[in-house]
C-alpha positions in Angstrom: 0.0 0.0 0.0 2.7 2.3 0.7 4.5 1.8 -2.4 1.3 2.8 -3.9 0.7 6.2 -1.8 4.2 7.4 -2.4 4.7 7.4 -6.3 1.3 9.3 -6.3 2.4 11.5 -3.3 5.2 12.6 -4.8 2.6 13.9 -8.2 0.8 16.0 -5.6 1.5 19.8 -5.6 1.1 21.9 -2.4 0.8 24.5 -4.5 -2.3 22.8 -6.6 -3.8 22.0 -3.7 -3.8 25.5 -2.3 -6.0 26.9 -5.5 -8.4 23.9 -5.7 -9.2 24.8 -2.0 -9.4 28.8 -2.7 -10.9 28.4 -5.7 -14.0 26.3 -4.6 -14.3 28.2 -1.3 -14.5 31.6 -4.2 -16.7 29.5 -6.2 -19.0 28.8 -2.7 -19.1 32.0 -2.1 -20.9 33.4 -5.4 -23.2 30.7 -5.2 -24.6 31.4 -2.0 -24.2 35.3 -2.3 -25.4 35.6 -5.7 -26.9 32.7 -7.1 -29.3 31.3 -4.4 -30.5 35.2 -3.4 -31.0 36.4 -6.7 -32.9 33.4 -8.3 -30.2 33.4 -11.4 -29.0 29.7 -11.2 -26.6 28.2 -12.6 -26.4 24.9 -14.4 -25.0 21.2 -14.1 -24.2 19.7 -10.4 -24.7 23.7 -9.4 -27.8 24.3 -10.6 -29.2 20.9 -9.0 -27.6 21.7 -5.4 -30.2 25.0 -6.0 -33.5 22.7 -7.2 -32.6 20.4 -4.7 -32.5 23.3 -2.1 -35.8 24.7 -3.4 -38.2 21.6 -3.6 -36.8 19.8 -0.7 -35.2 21.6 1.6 -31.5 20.1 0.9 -28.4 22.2 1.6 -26.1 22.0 -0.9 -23.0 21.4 1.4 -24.6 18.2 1.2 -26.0 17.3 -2.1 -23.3 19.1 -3.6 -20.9 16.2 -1.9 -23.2 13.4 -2.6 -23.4 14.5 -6.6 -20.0 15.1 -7.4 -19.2 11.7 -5.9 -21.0 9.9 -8.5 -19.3 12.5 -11.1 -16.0 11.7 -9.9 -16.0 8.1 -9.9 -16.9 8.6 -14.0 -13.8 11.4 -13.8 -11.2 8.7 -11.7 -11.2 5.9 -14.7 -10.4 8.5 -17.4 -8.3 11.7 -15.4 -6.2 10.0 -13.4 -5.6 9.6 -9.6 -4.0 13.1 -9.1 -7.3 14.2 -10.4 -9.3 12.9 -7.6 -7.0 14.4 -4.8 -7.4 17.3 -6.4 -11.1 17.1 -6.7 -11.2 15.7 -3.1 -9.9 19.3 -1.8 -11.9 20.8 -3.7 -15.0 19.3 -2.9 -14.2 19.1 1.0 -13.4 23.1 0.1 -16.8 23.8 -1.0 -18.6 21.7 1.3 -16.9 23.3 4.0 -16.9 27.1 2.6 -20.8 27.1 1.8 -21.7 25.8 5.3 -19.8 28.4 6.5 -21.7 31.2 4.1 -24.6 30.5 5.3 -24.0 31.7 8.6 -24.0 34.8 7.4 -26.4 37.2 6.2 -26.7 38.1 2.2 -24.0 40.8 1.9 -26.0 42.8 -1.2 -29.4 41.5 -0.7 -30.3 44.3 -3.4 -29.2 41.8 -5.8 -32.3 39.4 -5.6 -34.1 42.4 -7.5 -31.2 42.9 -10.2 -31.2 40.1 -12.4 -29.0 41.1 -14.7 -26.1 42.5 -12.3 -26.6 39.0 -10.3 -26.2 37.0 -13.8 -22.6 39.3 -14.8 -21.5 38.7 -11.1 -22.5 35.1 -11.0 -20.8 34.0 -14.0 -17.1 35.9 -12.4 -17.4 33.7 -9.5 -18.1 30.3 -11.0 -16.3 31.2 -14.1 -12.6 32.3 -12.1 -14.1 29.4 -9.3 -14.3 26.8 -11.5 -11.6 27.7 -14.1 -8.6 27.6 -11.7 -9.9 24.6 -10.4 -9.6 22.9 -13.9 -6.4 24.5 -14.6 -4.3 22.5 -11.8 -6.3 19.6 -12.7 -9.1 19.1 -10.4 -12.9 19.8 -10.7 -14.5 21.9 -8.2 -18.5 20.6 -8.9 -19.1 16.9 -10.3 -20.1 18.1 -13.3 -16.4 19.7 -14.3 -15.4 16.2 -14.1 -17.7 15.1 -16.5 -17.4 18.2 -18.6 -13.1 17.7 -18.5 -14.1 13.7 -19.2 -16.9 13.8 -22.2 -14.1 17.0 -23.6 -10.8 14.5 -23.1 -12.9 11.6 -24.8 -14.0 13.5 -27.6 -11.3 16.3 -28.3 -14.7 18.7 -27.5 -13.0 22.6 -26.4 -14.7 22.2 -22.8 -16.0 25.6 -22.5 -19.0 23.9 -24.8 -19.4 20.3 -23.1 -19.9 22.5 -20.0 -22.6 24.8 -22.4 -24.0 21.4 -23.0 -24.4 20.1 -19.5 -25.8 23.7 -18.4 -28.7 24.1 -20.7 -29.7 20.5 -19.7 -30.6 21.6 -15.6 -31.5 25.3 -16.8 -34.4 23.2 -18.4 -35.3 21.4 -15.8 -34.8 24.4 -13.1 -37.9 25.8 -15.7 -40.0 24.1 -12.7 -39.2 26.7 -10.3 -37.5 29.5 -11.6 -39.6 31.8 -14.2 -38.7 31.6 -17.6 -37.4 35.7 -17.8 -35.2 34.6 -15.0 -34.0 31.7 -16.9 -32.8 33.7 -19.7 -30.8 35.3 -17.0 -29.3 32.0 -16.0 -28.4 31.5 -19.5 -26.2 34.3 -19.7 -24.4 33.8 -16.7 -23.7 30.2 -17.6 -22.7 31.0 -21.3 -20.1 34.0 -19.4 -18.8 31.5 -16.9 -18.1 29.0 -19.8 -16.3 31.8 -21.8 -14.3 32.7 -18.8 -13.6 28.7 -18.2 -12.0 28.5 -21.8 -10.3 31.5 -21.7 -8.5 30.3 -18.0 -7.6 27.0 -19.6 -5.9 28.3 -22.4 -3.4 30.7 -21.0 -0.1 29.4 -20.8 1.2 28.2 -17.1 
């Protein structure tokens, strides 16, 4: 066993580790600030944390966990075992980060009545929250791993696998949220892939 640990020990980066964490406890952050007060969502494992919240009640430091699991297991057989620590931190990150949000009171609660401010501010967060993550090779949300899987599998620029994956929970979010507000949400998650993209493809 420990001739197993240390050859993948000795892959790890401090340094990668310290962004996966930052950047999921950034990526927390906007989602409970922005996202969950202003009724923008956002889409994939996001977006369902959020319907999950709303129909029954379910934090989303908790279903959060429990769906990326399932996303990461798909992530593991094609990304490597680096990829999971690195999605391990991240995930403990934002588990731990959004329980600790939601202690607080909405900093900008003005935001739940401007939609469009919310979607332009939403799409910073989990674009920069998600995008570093990527970068050192982790996945902040289950559905990056999936995005970073279906793109490695098919040669797909990832910034549209994740476009993809978005527009399939925006749709089903259409049971809660109104449809002006979904329009919205589809800005904020076509920004947030741009911004994705445009991370991964500047040079380390």
């Amino acid at each position: 066993m420990r001739k197993k640990l240390l050859p993948l020990l000795s892959q790890i980066r401090v340094r990668s580790c310290v962004i996966a964490l930052c950047s999921s406890a950034f990526l927390a952050f906007g989602l409970y600030q922005v996202h969950s007060l202003s009724g923008v969502t956002e889409g994939g494992v996001l977006g369902l944390t959020l319907l999950l919240e709303h129909w029954w009640g379910i934090s989303p430091s908790l279903s959060g966990g429990l769906l990326n699991l399932v996303c990461y297991a798909v992530g593991w057989k094609l990304l490597g075992q680096t990829f999971l620590v690195y999605s391990f931190v991240a995930t403990v990150g934002f588990s731990a980060s959004y329980h600790l949000w939601e202690r607080f009171e909405p900093f900008w609660p003005q935001l739940a009545d401007m939609p469009l401010t919310a979607a332009a501010i939403g799409a910073l967060f989990v674009g920069i929250g998600t995008g570093l993550c990527v970068r050192v090779g982790g996945a902040a949300s289950g559905d990056d791993a999936l995005a970073m899987s279906v793109s490695y599998v098919t040669h797909v620029d990832i910034k549209w696998v994740f476009l993809l994956i978005d527009i399939a929970v925006l749709a089903l979010s259409l049971s809660y949220i109104p449809v002006q507000r979904i329009a919205y949400s589809v800005l904020t998650v076509v920004l947030s892939g741009q911004i994705i993209g445009i991370l991964q493809k500047i040079h380390k």
